[in-house]
N, C-alpha and C positions, 0 to 999 in steps of 0.2 A: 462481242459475246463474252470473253475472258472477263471484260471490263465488270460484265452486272455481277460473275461470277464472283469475282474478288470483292467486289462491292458491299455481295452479300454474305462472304465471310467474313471480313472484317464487323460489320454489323452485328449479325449474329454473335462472334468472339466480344464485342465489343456489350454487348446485354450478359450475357455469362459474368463479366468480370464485372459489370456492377451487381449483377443477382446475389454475388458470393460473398455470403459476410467474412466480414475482416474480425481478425483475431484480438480479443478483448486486448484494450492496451492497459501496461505494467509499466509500472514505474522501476526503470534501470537500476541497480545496485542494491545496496545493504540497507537495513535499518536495523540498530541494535538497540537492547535496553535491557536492563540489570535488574531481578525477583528477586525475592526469598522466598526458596523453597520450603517447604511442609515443618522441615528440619532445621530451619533459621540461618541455613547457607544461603548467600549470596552467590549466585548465576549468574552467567549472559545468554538471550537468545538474538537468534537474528532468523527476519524475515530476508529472504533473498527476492529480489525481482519481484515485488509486493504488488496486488491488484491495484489498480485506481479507479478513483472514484466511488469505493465500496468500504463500508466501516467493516474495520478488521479487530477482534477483541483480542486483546493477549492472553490468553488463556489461562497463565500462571495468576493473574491477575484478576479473571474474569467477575469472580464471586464477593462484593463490597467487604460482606460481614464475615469471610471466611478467611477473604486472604489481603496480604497490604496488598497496596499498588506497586507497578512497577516504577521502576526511576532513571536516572541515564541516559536518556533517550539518546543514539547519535544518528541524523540522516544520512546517509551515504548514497541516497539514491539520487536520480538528477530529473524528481518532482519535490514539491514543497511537500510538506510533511504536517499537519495537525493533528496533535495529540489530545487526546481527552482524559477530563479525571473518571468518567465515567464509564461504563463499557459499553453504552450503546452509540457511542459517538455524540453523546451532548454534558451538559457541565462546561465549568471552566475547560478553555481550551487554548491553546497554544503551538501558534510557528514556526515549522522550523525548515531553514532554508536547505534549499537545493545541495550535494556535496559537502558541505561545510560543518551543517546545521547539530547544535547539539546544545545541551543543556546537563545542568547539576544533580545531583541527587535531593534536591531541595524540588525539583519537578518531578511532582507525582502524575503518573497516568495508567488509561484502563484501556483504554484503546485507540489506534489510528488513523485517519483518513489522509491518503494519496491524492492532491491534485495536480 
């Protein structure tokens, strides 16, 4: 009798934990890159623990005709990293590795995607 009982809590426990959605995954650590602000200074921002799999637009950057792009890029997270020159995630686009990954100021970009 114990036996069906256990039987059918684990069961039960066992539908619960696949019912329960799991938490959107992020790409571990940093990713920097370098604007010029309204006022022609040069910044860094940095996303920390960045979404993946979802185009991320940098915001300083977002508007073509209003503002440059940004440049700098360095990946420090530990997903691959593609940049775009454009902000909706299409344009030239370019990779950058896992922990390492970075590029010149000669790479322009408007936004990011996390894989």
């Amino acid at each position: 009798m114990r036996f069906r009982h256990s039987l059918a809590a684990a069961a039960g426990a066992a539908v619960l934990v696949l019912n329960v959605p799991g938490s959107a995954y992020a790409a571990e650590g940093d990713f920097r890159y370098t604007y010029v602000t309204s006022s022609g200074e040069e910044e860094t921002a940095t996303f920390h623990d960045p979404a993946s799999g979802e185009c991320i637009v940098l915001p300083e950057a977002a508007v073509e005709y209003t503002q440059p792009p940004a440049h700098s890029p360095k990946n420090r997270t530990d997903s691959f990293a593609i940049v775009f020159t454009n902000a909706d995630c299409s344009g030239d686009d370019f990779a950058l590795r896992p922990h390492t990954g970075g590029a010149s100021e000669r790479l322009k970009l408007r936004s990011v995607l996390f894989v």
